[in-house]
C-alpha positions as CSV (number, residue, x, y, z in Angstrom):
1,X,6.6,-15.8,-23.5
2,X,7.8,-13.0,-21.5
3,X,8.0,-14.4,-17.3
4,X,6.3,-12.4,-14.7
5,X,10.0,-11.3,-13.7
6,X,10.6,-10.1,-17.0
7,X,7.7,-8.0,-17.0
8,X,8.4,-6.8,-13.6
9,X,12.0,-5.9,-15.0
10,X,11.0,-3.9,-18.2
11,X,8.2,-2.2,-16.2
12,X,10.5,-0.9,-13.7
13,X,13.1,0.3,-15.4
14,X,10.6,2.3,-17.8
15,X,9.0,3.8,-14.9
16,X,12.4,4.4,-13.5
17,X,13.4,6.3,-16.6
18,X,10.3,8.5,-16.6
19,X,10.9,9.1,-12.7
20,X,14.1,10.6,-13.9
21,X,13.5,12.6,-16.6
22,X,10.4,14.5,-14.8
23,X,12.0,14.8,-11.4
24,X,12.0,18.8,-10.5
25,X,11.9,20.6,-8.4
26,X,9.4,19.5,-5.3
27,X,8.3,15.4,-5.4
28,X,4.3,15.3,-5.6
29,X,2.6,12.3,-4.2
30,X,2.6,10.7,-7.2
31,X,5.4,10.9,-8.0
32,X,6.8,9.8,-4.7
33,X,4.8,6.6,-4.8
34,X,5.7,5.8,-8.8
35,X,9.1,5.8,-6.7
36,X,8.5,3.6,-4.1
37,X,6.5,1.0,-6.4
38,X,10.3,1.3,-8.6
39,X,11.9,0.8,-5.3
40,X,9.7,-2.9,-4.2
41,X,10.3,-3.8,-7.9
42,X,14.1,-3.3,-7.5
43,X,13.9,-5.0,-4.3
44,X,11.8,-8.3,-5.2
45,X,14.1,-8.7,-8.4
46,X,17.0,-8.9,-6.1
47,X,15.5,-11.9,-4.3
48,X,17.4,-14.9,-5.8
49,X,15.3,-17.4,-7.8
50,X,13.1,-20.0,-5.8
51,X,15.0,-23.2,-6.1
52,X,13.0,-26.4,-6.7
53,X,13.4,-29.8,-5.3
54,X,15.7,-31.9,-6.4
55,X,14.8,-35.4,-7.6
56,X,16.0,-37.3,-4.3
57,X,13.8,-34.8,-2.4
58,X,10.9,-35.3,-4.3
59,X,11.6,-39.3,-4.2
60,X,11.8,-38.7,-0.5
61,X,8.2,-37.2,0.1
62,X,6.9,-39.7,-1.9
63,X,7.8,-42.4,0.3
64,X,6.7,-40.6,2.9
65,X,3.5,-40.3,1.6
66,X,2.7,-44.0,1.0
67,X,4.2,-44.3,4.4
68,X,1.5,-42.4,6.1
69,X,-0.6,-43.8,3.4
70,X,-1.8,-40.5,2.6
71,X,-3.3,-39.5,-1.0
72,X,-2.3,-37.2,-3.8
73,X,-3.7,-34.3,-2.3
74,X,-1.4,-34.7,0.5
75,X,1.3,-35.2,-1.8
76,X,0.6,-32.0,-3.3
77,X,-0.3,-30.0,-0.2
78,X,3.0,-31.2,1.5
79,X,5.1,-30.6,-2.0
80,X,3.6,-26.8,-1.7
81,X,4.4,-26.3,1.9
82,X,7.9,-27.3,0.9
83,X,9.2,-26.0,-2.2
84,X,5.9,-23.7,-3.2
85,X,7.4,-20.6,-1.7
86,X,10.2,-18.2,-2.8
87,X,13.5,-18.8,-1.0
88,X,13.8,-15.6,0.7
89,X,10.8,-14.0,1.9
90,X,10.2,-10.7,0.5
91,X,11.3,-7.6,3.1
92,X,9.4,-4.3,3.1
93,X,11.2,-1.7,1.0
């Protein structure tokens, strides 16, 4: 099963390729924006991996939880607002 970073990668580097081989002369607006799509790819596959809770951490909000007596959905909300988000937030090519 190919990851959506995989995908990403491949799709990148072929558009990258084609970028290079019909580059001359002036850049049209298409071609300038194929470029800049190729540059956020570059960029977000340079953000390191999200890393995921470890197993203390997740023990940890559980407690919480039944300390606030507070449901699954909490649980779930709270695990997102956590550890649902990449690790370094994307920046603007």
């Amino acid at each position: 099963m190919t990851t959506t970073r995989d995908l990403i990668q491949r799709m990148a580097e072929e558009l990258d390729t084609w970028l290079m081989a019909h580059h001359y002369g002036g850049v049209p607006p298409e071609i300038q924006h194929a470029a800049t799509l190729v540059a956020e790819a570059h960029a977000y596959l340079d953000q390191p991996e999200p890393e995921g809770p470890t197993f203390m951490e997740i023990i940890a909000l559980a407690d919480e939880i039944e300390a606030e007596e507070l449901g699954q959905v909490d649980l779930v909300r709270r695990g997102l607002a956590r550890w649902g988000r990449p690790a370094v937030k994307l920046e603007e090519v």
